[in-house]
N, C-alpha and C positions, 0 to 999 in steps of 0.2 A: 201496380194494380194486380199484375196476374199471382203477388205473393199472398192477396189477399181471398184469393181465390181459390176452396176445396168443393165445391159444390154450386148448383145452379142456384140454389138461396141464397150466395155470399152475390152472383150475379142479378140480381135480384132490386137489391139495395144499394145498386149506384144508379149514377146519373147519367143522363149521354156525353156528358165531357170527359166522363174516369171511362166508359164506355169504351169511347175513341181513341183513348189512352193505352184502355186493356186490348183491342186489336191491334194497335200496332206491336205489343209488347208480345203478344199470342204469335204476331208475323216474324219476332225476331227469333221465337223461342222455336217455333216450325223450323226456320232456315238455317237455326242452328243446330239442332237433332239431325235435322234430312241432311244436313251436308255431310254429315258424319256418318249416319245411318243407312243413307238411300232410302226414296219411297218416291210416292206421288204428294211431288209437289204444286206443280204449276193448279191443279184446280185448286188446293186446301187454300194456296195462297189467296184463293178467290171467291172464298166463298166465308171468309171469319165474319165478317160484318152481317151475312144473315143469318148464322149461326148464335152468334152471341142474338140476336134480336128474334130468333123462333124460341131461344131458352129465356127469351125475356120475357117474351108474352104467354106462353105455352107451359104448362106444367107435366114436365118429364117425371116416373113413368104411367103417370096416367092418362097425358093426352101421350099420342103414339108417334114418333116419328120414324117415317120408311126411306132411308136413304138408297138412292139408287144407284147402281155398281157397290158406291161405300168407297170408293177407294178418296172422299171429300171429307171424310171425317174426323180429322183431326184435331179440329179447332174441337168439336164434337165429345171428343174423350175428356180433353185438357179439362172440359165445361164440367164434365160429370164425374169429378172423383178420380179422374186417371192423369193426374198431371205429373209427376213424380213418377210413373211408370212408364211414362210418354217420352221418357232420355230410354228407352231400351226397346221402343218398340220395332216390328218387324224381326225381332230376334226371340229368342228361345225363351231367355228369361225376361223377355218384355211381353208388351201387346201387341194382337195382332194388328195389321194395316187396314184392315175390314171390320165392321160391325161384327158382334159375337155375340151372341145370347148369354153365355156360359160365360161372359167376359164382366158385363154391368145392364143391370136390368134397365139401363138408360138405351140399352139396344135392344130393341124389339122385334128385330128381325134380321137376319142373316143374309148379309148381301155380297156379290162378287163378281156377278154377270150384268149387263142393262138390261133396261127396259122392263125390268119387274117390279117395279114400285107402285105401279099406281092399281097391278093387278091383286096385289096384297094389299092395299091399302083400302081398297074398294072391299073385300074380305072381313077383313077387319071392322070396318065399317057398319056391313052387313050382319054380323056376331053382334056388334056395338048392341046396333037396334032392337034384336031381336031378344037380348040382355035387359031391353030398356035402360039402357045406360047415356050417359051425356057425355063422355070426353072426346075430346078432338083428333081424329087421323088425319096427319101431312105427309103426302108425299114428294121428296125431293125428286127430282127429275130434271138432267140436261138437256139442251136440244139436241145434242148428238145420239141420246138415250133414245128421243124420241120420233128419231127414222126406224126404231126395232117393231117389227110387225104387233108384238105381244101388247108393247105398251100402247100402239093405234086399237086394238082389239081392248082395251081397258078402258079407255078414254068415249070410245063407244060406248059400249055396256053401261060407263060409271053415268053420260050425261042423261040416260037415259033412267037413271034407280032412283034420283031423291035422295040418294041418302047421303047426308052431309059428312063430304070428304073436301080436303084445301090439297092441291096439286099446285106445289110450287115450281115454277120452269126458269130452271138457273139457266138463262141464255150469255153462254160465252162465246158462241160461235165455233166452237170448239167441241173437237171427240177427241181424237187423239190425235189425229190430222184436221186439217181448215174440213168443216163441215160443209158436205155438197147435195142436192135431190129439192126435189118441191118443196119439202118442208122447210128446209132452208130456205126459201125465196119467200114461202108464208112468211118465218120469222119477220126476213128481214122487209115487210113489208109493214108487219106490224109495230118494230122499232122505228119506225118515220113516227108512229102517234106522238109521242114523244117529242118529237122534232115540231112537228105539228100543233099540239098543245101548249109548247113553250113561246112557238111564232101568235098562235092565236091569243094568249094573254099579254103578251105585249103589243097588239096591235089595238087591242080592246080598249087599254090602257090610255093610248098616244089619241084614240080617233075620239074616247067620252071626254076628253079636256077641251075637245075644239068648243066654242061656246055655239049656243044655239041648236046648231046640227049636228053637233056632235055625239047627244044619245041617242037621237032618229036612225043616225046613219048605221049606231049601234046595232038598232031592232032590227034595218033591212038586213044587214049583215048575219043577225040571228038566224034568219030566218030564209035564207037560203044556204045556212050552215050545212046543215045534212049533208046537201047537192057538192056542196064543195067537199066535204072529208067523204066521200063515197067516191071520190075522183083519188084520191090520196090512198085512202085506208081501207081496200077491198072488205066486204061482209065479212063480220069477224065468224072464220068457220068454230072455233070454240064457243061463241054463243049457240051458234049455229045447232052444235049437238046436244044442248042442253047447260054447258056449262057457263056460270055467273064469272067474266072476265074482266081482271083487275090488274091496271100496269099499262104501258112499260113503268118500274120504278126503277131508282140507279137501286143494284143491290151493295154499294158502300155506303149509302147512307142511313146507318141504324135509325134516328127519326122518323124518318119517311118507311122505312121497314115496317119497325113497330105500330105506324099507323094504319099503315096497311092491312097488316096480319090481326089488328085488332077488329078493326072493318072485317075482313073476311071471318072471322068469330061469328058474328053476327047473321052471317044468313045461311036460311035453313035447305043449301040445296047445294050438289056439287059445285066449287067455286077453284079458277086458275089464276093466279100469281105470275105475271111476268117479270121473274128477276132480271136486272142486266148486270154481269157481271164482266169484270176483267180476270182473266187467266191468268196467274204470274202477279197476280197484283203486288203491289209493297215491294218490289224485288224488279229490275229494269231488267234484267238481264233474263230473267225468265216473262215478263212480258213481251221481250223482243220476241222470244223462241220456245212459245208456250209448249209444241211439240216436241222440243228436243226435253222439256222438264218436264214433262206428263210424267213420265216412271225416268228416276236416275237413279246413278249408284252414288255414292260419294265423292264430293265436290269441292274444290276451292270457293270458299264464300263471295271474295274480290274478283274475282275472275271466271268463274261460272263452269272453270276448265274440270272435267273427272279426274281425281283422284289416281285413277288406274288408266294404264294406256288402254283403249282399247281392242282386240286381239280381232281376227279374219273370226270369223263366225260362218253358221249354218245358210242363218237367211242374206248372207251377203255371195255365199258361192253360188247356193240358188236362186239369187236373181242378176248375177255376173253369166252363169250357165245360161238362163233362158234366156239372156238376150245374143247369146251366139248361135240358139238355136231356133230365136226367132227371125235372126238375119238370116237365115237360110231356109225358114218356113212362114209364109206370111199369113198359113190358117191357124198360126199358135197367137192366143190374146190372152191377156193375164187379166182377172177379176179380183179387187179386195174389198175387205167389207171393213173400210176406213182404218186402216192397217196399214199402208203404202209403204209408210218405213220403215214397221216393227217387222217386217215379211219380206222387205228385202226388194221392194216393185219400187221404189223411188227413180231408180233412172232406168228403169224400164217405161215408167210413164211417161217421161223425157223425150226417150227415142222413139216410140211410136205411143205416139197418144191418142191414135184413132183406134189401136188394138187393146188400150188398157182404161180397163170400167169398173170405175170407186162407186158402190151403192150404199155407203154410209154403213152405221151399225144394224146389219141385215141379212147375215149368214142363210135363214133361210131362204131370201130373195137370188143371193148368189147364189147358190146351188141351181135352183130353180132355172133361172137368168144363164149356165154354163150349160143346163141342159141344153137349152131351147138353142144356141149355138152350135152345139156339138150337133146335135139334130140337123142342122143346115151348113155341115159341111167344116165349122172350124174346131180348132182343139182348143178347148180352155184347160187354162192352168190354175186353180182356186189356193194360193196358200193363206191357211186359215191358223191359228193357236190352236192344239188340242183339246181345250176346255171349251173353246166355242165350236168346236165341231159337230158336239152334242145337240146345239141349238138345230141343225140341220139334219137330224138325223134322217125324217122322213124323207127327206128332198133326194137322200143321199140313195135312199131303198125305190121310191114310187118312180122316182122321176130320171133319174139317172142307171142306177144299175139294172132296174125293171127290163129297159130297155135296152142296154149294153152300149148307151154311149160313151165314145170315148173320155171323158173327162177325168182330168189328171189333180186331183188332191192332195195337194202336200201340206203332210199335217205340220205345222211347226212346234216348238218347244213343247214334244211329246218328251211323256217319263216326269221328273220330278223337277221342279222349276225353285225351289228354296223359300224363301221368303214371304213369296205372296200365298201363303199356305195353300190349304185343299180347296178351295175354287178355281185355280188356276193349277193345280199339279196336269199332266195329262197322261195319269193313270188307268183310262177307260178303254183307249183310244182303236188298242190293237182286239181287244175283247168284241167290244160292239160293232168294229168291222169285219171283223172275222166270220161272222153267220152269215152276212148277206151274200147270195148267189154273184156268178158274174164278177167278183172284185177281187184284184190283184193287190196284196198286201206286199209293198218291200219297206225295208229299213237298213241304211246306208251304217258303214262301218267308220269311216269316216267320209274329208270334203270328197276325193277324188271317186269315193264311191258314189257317193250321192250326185257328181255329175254323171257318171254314167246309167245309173238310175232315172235319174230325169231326160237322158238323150234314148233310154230303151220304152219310157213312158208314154212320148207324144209321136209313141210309133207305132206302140201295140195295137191302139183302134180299141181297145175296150176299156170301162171305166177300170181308175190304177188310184190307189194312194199310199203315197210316200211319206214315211212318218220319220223328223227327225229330233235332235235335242235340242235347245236352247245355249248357245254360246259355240266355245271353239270346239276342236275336234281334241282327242285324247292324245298323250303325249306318246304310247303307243306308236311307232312308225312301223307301217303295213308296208313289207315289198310286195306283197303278190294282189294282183286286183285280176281275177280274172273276167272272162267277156261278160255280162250278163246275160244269163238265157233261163227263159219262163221256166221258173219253179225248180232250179237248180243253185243248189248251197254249194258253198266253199270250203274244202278240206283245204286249212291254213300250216294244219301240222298236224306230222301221223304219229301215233303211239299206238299201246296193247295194254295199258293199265284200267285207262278211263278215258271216257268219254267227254270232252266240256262244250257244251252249245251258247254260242251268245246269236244274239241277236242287236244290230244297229249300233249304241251305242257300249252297251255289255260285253259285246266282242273284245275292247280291251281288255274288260275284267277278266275275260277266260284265257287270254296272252299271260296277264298275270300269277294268275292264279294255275297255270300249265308252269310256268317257270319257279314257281314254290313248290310244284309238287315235285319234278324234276331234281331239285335240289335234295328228296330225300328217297330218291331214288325209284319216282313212280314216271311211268311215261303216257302222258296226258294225248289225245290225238283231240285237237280245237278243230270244231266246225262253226264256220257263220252262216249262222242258217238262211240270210239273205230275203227268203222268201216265208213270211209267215203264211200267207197262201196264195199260191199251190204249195203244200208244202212238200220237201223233196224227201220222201219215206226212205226212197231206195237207198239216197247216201244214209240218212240216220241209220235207218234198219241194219245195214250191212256194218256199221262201227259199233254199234252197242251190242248186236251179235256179238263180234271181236272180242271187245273188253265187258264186257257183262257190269260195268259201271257208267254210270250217267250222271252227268250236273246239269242242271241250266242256267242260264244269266237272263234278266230280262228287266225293262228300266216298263212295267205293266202290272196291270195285278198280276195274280196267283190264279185265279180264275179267270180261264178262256183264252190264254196267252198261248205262248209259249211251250209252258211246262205242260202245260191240258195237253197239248197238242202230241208232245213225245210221250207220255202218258195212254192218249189214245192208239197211239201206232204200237205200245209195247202191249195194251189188251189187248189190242186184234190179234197179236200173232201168239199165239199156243207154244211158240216152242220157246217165247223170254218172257215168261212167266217168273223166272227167277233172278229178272235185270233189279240190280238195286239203283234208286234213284233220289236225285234231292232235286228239292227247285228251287229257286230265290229271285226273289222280286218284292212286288209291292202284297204285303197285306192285305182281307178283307177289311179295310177301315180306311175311312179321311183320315187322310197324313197329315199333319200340323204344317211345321214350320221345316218340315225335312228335306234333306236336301240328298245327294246321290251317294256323299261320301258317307249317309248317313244309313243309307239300305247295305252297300253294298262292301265297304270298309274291311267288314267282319266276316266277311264269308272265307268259307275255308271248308274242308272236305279233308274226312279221313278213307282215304281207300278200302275198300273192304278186305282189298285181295291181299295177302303179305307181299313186304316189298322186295323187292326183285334184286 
């Protein structure tokens, strides 16, 4: 079936048997790119069957569909013309893992973060009307999407407009970890209907055959019906807010999909979809361990085993560290915002699970939530992705630093992440912390810095964030670690030619790139600058005096990093007016599919001074 298949019109023109046929064949053809490829597998696996049946009923791109995060659309591309580019995706000369505008007008919006689906889609919506136009906005939407503040703030607003939007809610129970918070216990309160509508037609069924009193007993039964599903089925809060709610339906049964979604066609007022879906579907092995398959690298298909061994990492030191420094301090509690394994708290949750608080996908609620701690005496520890840090910006300015509580944020997979392109890079991270008063900026050279980083952290007493990379550390071996102390860099090695500054993980690159110039006879003096702020002027100032040459390394933009940084301390001072300088990092632009070897590879500096 899937050979028969370039476009959502060849889907179109089958039946539900060739239907059935073409998801399992779309399951094999996923499980066999992603094992090879890496990606996000465990949702795509889970979501083909309403996928093929929204392109069934739905006319792409003129009704709209808004997928949330994006990282479920796979079945999505195959459906629209990208099946054949779908063997390279995630890579350079493939497509991207996320919806693209710029990729196929069957995407119509650009996704990579939750919880923004339904805010766009209601948007959308609202242009529709005022257009006087007729076509259909759906927003996909998980239940783990929807513990994110933004999307409760849309679901608001939208049940409130009239204006006809379909909010589909793919319940797998699942974010990236087991899903936890009220909302959750909403769901799963509302999955009993289900249980409950299937009990109820087959009691219907067994008690109208009794002869005589068998349809009497029917009517009483009717009619104390309410009384009884009001005992089962709390007031459904989605009607509640204005929305028209439809479901639970299984979301593998394209049938009952399609009738559904055809139903909701029809009425002319915000309307919700409860999809149920399995995570890992088609695939046991990723249904056992929907978490461990959310994002993989490459895989044995038989065996479910990675490809690659994998290697000691950032967020595995960082959360081996905090539990030795939480055995010895019991006001340190760790916060994720449904993260636990991607951030390194898995068996920190283990060992003390009165100190450790999952609030689902809700970065701004943690921030807020490690104030209101830190405020009454404990130290939270927040490790958060780089690109969702953004989402907490405010929290991080009004509510935390405003006030100079201690709270300790470590950013993770900061700098350039490969793959999952420019939604996920965490290119912003050292920029936009860098202006806020009150905040201590470090970034770890490699593991063993980065424990002492995090032991000089949940000591200081004021707010701190520690930003590191994604994966192991550099092959670089550092013998000198010296103590940490506020706002003091590390001269790693002295010279008189040039100057090279790294920062975090760059600090390799400026080892390397001292040991190339050395080879032609320049001698480089590497500082880790340790501390983007405070930053330490007096050591810069006094080496770039010296050598009147300057580099910087830095895995951040170009603006506000780093480089700004030596920059500014060379205009204030009058007397190095005539320091020559380069910088190197990340670009004014969203980075594609780039990866670190991809910034930083080609750097290289020719000294100004003649060589020595």
């Amino acid at each position: 079936m899937l050979e028969q298949i370039n476009g959502v019109q060849d889907l179109k023109k089958l039946d539900i048997a060739q239907k059935k046929k073409l998801a399992d064949e779309i399951r094999d053809y996923i499980l066999e790119t992603i094992s090879t490829n890496g990606g996000h597998l465990a949702s795509n696996l889970g979501v083909v069957e309403l996928t093929i049946a929204l392109h069934s009923v739905f006319n792409v791109p003129e009704d709209k569909i808004i997928w949330d995060v994006g990282h479920q659309t796979y079945t999505h591309k195959i459906l629209t013309g990208r099946k054949e580019q779908f063997k390279k995706i995630r890579t350079k000369e493939g497509i991207a893992g996320f919806p693209k505008i710029n990729e196929s007008e069957a995407d119509c919006f650009n996704t990579g973060h939750s919880s923004t689906s339904i805010s766009v889609a209601l948007g959308m919506a609202r242009a529709r009307d005022l257009k006087k136009q007729k076509n259909n906005i759906i927003a996909v939407i998980g239940d783990g999407a929807l513990t994110g503040g933004m999307a409760l703030e849309a679901l608001n607003d939208a049940g409130s407009s009239n204006s006809k939007i379909i909010v589909i809610l793919n319940d797998n129970e699942m974010s990236i970890s087991k899903n936890v918070g009220g909302v959750n216990m909403l769901l799963s309160k509302l999955r009993t209907k289900k249980l409950y509508s299937r009990t109820n037609i087959k009691l219907k069924a067994i008690i109208g055959k009794i002869p005589k009193v068998g349809p009497f007993f029917v009517k009483v039964v009717q009619r104390i019906k309410r009384g009884v599903k009001q005992l089962i089925i709390p007031k459904m809060y989605f009607e509640d807010i204005g929305f028209t709610y439809l479901g639970p339906v299984d979301g593998h049964d394209i049938e009952k999909l399609e009738s559904i979604l055809e139903l909701s066609k029809q009425v002319d007022k915000p309307v919700l979809i409860h999809v149920l879906t399995k995570k890992g579907k088609g695939y046991k092995i990723a249904e056992q361990n929907p978490d461990k398959f959310h994002a993989t690298g490459s895989f044995d298909l038989k065996t479910g085993k990675s490809k690659t061994q994998k290697a000691k990492d950032y967020s595995k030191v960082f959360g081996d560290k905090l539990i030795k420094l939480a055995e010895k301090n019991d006001k340190i509690v760790a916060i994720t915002a449904a993260m636990k394994d991607g951030t390194g708290l898995k068996e920190f949750s283990h060992r003390f699970p009165t100190r450790f608080f999952d609030v689902g996908i809700a970065e701004q609620h943690a921030l807020g939530l490690a104030a209101g701690l830190a405020k009454e005496g404990m130290i939270p520890v927040v490790p958060i992705y780089a690109s969702f840090y953004q989402r907490a910006y405010d929290q991080v300015i009004h509510d935390i630093c405003l006030q100079n509580l201690p709270v300790v944020m470590c950013v993770d997979r900061a700098g350039l992440v490969g793959a999952d392109g420019e939604t996920h890079h965490g290119a912003f991270d050292m920029s936009f912390f860098k202006i806020i008063p009150n905040l201590t900026i470090l970034a770890p050279k490699d593991f063993k810095e980065l424990e002492q980083m995090l032991k000089f952290a949940v000591n200081l007493g004021t707010p701190v964030v520690i930003r590191y990379p994604r994966g192991k550390e550099s092959e670089e071996a550092f013998t000198k670690h010296d103590e940490v102390m506020l706002g003091k860099a590390e001269v790693l090695q002295e010279g008189k030619d040039i100057t090279i500054i790294g920062i975090g993980k760059t600090v390799s690159s400026a080892m390397e790139l001292a040991q190339k110039l050395k080879e032609e006879n320049i001698q480089a003096e590497v500082i880790n600058a340790r501390f983007l702020k405070p930053f330490d002027k007096e050591t810069v100032r006094k080496s770039i005096s010296k050598t009147r040459d300057v580099i910087t390394l830095e895995d951040n933009c170009l603006i506000g990093g780093l480089g700004s940084e030596v920059k500014e301390l060379i205009a204030e001072n009058s007397s190095m007016q005539d320091i020559n300088i380069e910088c190197y990092g990340i670009e004014d632009k969203f980075m594609g599919f780039a990866t670190w070897e991809d910034i930083f590879s080609k750097v290289s500096y020719k000294c100004k001074k003649e060589k020595v």
